[in-house]
C-alpha positions, 0 to 999 in steps of 0.5 A: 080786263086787263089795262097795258100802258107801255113805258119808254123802255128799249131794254133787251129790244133789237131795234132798226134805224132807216134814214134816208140822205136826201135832204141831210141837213134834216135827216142828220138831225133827226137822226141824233135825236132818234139815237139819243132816244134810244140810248135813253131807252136803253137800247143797245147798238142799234141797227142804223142804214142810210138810203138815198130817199124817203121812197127807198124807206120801205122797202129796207123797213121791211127787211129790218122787220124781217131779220128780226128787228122788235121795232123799226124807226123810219127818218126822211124829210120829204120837202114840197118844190115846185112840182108834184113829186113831194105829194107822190113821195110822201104819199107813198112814202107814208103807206108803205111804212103803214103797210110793213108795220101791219104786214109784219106786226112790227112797229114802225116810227114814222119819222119822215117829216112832210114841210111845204117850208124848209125851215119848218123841216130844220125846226122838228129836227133840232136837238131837244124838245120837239125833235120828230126823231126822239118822237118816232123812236118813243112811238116805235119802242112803246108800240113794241114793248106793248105788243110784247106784253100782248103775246103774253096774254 
């Protein structure tokens, strides 16, 4: 039986960033990390496409899965306030990322962190270790170049 254990390795891969401006003290941040994991990777010139909100995310994911994107990475920062608009957003947010990366059979890194505590949000998108954007883009790029390997069985 064969065993795939994908590597970190975005060469030759079209990959899709959508990030959302809501709550840009975060999402830059996730963003940088995001983008120098890709460079990392290898990945050239990634297709980078800013929304107003993490609701907007899905709907653009799609549409980079549709015009051929191997991946999609999806970065927002939904923070809890005083009603419960943050459970309807992330909520929604969450499940329509899930359904674009079944529908299409494209990955989707989901980078869009869901705090109840600002401060928590601005830890996970420093520069370095532990930067949700760096995570989500080695998720997307290991599930794509895994599921490349799979067409060829």
């Amino acid at each position: 039986m064969p065993e795939i254990a994908a590597p970190f390795d975005a060469t030759g891969m079209r990959i899709g960033v959508v990030v959302a401006d809501f709550n840009a003290a975060v999402t830059s941040g996730l963003l940088e990390g995001a983008l120098a994991a890709l460079a990392g990777a290898g990945a050239k010139d990634p297709i980078i496409v800013h929304v107003p909100g993490a609701f907007e995310l899905p709907v653009v994911a799609a549409r980079l899965a549709a015009v051929g994107c191997d991946a999609v990475v999806a970065l927002g920062a939904v923070i809890a306030g005083d009603t419960d608009h943050y459970e309807h957003i992330a909520t929604q947010c969450a499940a329509g990322l899930r359904q674009v990366a079944v529908s299409s059979g494209v990955p989707v890194g989901f980078g869009v962190l869901t705090a109840r505590d600002p401060g928590h949000a601005i830890e996970r998108s420093r520069p370095g270790p532990g930067n949700k954007g760096t995570e989500a883009v080695e998720a997307a790029v290991r599930a794509a170049w895994v599921l490349r390997q799979l067409g060829q069985l």
